[in-house]
C-alpha positions in Angstrom: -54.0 -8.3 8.0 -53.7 -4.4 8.3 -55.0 -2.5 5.8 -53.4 0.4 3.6 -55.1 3.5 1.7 -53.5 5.0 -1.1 -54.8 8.8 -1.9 -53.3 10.1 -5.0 -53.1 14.1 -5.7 -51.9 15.2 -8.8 -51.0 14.2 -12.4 -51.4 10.5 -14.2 -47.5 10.3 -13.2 -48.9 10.1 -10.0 -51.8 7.6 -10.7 -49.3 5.3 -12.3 -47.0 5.6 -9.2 -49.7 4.4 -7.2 -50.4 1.4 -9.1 -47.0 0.8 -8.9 -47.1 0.8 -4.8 -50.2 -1.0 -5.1 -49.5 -3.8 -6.9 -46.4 -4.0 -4.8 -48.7 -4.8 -1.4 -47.5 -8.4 -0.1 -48.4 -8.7 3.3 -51.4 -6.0 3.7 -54.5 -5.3 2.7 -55.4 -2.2 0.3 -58.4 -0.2 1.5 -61.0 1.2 0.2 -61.9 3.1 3.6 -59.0 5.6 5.2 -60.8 6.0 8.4 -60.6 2.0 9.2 -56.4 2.1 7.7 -53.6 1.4 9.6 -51.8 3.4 7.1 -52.4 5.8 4.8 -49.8 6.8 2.0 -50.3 10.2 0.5 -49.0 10.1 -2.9 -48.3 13.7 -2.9 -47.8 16.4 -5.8 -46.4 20.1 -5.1 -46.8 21.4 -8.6 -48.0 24.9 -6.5 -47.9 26.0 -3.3 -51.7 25.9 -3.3 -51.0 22.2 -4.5 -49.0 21.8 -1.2 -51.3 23.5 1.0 -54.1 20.7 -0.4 -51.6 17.6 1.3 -50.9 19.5 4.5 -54.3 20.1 4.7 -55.2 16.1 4.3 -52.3 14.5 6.1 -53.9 17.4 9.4 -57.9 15.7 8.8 -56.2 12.4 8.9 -54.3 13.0 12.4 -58.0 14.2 13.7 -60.1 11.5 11.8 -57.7 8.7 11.7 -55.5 9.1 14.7 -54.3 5.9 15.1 -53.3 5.4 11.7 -49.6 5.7 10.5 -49.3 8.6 7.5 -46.7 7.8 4.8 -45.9 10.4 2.5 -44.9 9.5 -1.1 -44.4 11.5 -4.3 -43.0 15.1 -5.3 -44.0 16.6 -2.1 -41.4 14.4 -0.5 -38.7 16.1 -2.1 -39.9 19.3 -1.5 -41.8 19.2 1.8 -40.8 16.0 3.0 -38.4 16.8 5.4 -40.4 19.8 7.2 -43.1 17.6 7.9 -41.2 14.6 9.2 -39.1 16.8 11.2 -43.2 18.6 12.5 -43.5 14.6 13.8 -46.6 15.1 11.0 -45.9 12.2 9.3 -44.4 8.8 10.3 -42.5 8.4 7.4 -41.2 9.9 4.1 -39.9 7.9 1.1 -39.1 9.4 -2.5 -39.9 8.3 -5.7 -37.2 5.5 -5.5 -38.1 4.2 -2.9 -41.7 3.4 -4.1 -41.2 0.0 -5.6 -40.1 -1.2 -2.0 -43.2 -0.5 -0.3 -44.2 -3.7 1.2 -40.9 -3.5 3.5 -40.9 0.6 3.9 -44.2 -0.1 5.8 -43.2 -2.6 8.2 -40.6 0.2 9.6 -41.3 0.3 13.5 -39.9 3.3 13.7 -41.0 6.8 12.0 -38.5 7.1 9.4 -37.0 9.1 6.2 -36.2 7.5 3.1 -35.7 9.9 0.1 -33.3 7.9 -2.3 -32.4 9.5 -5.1 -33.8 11.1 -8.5 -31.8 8.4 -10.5 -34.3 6.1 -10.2 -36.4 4.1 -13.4 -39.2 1.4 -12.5 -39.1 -1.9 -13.4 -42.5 -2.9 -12.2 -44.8 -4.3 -14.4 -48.4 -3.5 -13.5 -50.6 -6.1 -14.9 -53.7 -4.2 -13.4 -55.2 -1.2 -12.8 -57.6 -0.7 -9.6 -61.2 0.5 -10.7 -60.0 2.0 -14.2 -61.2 0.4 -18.3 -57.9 2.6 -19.6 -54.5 1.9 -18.4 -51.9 4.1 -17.7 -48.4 3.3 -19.0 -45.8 5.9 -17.8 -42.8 5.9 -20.0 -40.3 8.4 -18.7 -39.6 10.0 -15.8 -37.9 13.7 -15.5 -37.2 16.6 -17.4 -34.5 18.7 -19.0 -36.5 21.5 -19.1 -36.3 24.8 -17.3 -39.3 26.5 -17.8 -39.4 29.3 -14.9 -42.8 28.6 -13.1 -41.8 25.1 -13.0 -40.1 22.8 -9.9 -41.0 19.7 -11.3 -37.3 18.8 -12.5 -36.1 19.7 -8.9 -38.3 16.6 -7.7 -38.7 14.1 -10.5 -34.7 14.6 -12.1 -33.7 14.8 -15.5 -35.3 13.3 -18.4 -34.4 9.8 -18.1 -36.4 6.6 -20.1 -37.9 3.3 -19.3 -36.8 0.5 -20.7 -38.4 -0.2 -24.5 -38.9 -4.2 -23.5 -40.7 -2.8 -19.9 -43.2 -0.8 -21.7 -44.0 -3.2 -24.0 -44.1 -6.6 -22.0 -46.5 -4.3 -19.8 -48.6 -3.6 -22.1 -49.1 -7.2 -23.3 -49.7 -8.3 -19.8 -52.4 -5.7 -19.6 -54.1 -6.0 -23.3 -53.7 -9.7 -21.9 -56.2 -8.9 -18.9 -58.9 -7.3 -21.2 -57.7 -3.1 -21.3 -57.5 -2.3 -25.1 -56.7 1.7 -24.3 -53.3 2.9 -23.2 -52.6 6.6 -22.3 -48.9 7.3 -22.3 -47.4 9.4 -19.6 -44.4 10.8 -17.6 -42.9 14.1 -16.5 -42.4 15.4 -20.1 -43.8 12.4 -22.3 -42.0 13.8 -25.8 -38.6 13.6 -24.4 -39.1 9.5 -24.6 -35.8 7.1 -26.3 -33.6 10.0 -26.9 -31.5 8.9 -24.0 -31.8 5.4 -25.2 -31.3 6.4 -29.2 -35.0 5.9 -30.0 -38.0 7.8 -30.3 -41.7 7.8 -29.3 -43.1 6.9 -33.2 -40.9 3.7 -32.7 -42.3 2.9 -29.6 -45.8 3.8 -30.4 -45.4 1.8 -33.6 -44.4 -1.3 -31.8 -47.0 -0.7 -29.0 -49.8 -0.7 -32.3 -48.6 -4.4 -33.0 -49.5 -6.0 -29.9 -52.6 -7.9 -29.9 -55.2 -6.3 -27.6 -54.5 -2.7 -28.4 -57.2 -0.8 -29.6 -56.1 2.8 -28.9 -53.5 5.0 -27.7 -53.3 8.0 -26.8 -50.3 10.5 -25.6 -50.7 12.5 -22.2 -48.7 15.5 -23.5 -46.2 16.9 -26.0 -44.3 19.7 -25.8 -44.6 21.4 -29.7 -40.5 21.0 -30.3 -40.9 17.2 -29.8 -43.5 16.8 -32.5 -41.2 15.6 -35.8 -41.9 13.9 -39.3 -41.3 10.6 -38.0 -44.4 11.0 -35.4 -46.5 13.0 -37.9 -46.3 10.2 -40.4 -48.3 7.9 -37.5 -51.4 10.5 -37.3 -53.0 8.7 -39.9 -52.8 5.5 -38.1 -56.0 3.8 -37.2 -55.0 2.9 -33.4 -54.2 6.5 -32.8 -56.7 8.2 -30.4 -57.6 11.6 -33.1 -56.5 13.8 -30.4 -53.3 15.3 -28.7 -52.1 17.4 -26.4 -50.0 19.6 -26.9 -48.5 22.2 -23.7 -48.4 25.5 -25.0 -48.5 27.7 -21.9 -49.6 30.8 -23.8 -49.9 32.1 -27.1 -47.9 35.7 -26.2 -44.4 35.5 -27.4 -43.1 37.9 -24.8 -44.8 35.7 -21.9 -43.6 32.7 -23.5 -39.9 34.2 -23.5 -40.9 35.4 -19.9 -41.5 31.7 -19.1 -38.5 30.1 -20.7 -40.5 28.4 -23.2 -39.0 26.8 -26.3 -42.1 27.5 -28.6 -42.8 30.3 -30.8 -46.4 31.4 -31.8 -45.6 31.4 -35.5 -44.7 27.6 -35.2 -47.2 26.7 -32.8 -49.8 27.8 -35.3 -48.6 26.0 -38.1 -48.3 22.8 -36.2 -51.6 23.1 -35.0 -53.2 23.4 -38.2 -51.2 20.7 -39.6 -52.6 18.1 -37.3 -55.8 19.7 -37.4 -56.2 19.1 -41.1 -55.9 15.4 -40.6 -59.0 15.5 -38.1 -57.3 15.5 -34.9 -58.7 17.3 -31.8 -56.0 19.3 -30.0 -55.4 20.3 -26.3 -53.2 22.3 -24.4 -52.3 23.9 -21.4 -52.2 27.2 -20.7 -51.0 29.8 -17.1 -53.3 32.9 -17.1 -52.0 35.4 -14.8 -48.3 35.1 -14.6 -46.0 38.0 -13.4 -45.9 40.0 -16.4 -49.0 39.6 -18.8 -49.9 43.0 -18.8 -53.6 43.8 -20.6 -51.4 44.6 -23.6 -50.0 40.6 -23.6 -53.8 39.3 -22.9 -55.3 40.8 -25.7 -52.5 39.8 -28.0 -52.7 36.2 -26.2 -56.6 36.0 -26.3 -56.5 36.9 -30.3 -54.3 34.0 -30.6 -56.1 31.4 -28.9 -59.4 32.0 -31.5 -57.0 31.4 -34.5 -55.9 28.5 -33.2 -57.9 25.3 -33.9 -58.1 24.1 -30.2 -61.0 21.8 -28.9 -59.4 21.6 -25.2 -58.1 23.4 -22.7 -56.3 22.5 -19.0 -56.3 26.0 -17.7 -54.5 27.1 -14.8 -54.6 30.0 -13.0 -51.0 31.3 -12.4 -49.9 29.9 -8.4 -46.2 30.9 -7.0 -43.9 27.9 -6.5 -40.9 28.8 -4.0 -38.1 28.3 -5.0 -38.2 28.9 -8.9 -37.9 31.8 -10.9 -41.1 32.9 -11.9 -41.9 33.4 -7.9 -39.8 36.5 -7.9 -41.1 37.8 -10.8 -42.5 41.6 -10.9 -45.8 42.6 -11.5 -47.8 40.1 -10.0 -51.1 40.0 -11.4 -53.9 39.9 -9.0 -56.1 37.2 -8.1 -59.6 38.6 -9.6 -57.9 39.5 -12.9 -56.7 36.5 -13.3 -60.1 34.2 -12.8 -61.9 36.7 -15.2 -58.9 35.8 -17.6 -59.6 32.0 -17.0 -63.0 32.1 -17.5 -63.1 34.3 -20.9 -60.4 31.7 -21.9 -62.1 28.6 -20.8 -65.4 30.4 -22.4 -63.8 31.0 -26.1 -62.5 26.9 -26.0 -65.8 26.0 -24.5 -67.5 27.7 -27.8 -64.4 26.0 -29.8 -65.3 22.2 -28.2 -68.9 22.8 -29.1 -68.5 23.7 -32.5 -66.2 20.7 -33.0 -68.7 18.3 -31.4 -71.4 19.2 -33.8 -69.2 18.4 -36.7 -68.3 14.9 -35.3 -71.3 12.9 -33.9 -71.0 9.9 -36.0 -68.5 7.3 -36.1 -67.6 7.9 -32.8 -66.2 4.8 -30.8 -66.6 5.1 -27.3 -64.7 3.3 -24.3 -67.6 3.2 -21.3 -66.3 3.9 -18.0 -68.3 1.8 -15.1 -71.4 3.3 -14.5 -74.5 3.2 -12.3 -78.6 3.2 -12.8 -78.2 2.2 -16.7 -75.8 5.7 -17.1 -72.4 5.3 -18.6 -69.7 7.4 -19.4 -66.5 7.2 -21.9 -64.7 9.1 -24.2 -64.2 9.4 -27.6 -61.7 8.8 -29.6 -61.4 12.6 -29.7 -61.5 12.7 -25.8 -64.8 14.0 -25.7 -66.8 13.0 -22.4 -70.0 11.1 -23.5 -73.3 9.6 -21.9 -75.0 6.7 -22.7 -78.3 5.2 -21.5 -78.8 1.8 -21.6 -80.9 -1.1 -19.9 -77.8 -3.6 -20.7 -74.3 -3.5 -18.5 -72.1 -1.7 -20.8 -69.2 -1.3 -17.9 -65.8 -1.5 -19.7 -67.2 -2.0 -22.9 -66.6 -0.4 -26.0 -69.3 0.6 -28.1 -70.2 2.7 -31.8 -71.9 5.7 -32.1 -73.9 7.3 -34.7 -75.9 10.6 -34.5 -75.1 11.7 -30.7 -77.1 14.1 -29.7 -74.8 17.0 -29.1 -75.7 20.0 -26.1 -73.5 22.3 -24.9 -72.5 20.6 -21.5 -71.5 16.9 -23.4 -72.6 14.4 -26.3 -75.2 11.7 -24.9 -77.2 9.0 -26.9 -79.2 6.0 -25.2 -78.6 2.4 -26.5 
């Protein structure tokens, strides 16, 4: 039987996808090994043009490693770069994100081929396991109606569009069925979920909580307009991981007008302290060094980020994306600028984390990932890493903790 590896780049849009074209495999093997595949499918993103570089950069150490073996490339890249590189001969096929489902027969194509579909397209798959993970991914929605001006992603996923309600939910019973009690939410733009199908998120997420098996949820990311009574009023619920994330982008109001944002700073803070009152960690992400943030719009943005009650950050250092409109923006801010601006952010949330660990050490329940030499690893219900030592095999198993011992790199105890 010849044998297929699956390497993911990317977000958990793009983890999920991969389940989905795994658990489609009939007649072929999944591999654990890409040098002994006869196929290799790159589930690709192209986020950045750095992210882009990254898959041309694997799919050319796969031609000289793997030579004999037959590249597939999958994911946003395809809509993007897909066409350049099949036309390059340096991939023998292309599919897009509709065609992923029908994977099985895509790969017993003789011939190099190019199948893009269309960005109409909603999974019906229902993925009953997921390959070396304790937490499941479930991805809701697909697309966005956004236009933020950095951003290509609705140019490869589509508009917001939803899955099915009945989908979602006889997956996750399947899956709570098989032993995974945590289920992470996800999609292009999460929040956007039922309005297309005159529901909401808190009605899913409220259904989801009565399924037997499910111990905890939590939400990949919310954008801050999304965030209405009917979700607040679920905060409180006990099956709710205590912490969200929530995409800011920045905290200046001219860069966010820069960016095409739909949040305000004045909101944004009110929010956040909201759902910080009722013991919720909070996340966000944030792009240091677009075009524009002058020293002026840093310092403003920098003040900001220490009133706000944040315990995480997914920082990214600003990368042109051809092809929207933030590449042509004016004036670019140079590449050493913009790292010390990431670190002195990632520094002042670091400080922020820390401070939050030490006031919660105790009552924390803890999902272990798979672990070797008596060392696990999970995270808390306030997705905060943590260690544990112990001579038993606590793989996949969740476990309470009480006085942590809290340093500045993590939270470890031994058990």
């Amino acid at each position: 039987m010849q044998k297929v590896y699956f390497k993911t780049f990317g977000c958990r849009t793009n983890q999920f996808d991969t389940q989905v074209m795994m658990s489609k495999l009939k007649d072929y093997e999944l591999s654990q090994d890409e040098l002994s595949s006869d196929y290799i499918v790159v589930n690709s993103c192209t986020v950045t043009n750095g992210a882009d570089s990254s898959v041309r950069n694997y799919i050319s150490s796969m031609k000289r490693k793997n030579p004999n073996a037959k590249v597939i490339l999958a994911g946003c890249g395809s809509h993007s770069k897909g066409e350049s590189l099949f036309e390059d001969k340096k991939v023998f096929g292309v599919i897009g994100h509709s065609e992923k489902e029908n994977i099985n027969a895509v790969l017993k194509n003789e011939q190099p081929f190019y199948q893009i579909g269309d960005l109409e397209h909603i999974d019906t798959t229902i993925v009953e396991e997921f390959v070396g993970k304790s937490r499941a991914f479930i991805k809701i929605q697909e697309g966005c109606d956004f236009a933020c001006s950095y951003c290509i992603i609705p140019q490869v996923r589509g508009a917001a569009r939803s899955h099915k309600e009945e989908t979602i939910l006889e997956q996750i019973s399947k899956l709570a069925s098989n032993g995974f009690g945590e289920f992470i939410l996800t999609g292009t733009n999460v929040g956007s979920y039922g309005r297309d199908h005159h529901t909401s998120m808190a009605k899913l997420l409220k259904k989801m909580s009565q399924i037997r098996g499910v111990r905890r949820i939590r939400i990949g990311s919310l954008e801050p307009i999304q965030i209405d009574d009917e979700f607040m009023e679920l905060l409180s619920e006990p099956w709710m991981a205590k912490q969200l994330h929530i995409a800011l982008q920045h905290t200046s109001d001219k860069m966010l007008e820069v960016m095409n944002r739909r949040n305000t700073y004045a909101t944004d803070l009110e929010l956040f302290n909201k759902i910080a009152s009722k013991g919720y960690a909070l996340g966000t992400d944030f792009i240091v060094g677009h075009p524009g943030e002058d020293e002026k719009e840093w310092g403003i943005a920098m003040n900001r980020v220490k009133e706000l009650p944040l315990t995480h950050v997914h920082a990214f250092s600003y990368s042109k994306r051809d092809n929207t409109a933030s590449a042509t923006m004016k004036p670019e801010i140079r590449g050493n600028i913009a790292k010390e601006r990431h670190r002195e952010l990632t520094a002042i949330i670091k400080a922020k984390n820390y401070a939050f660990r030490r006031e919660h050490h105790s009552s924390l329940e803890v999902l272990l990932e798979s672990g070797k030499e008596g060392v696990y690893q999970g995270f808390d219900q306030y997705f905060n890493k943590v260690t544990v030592k112990s001579d038993e095999d606590l793989s996949s198993n969740w476990v309470f903790l009480n006085n942590v011992e809290v340093t500045d790199v993590g939270n470890e105890t031994k058990v």
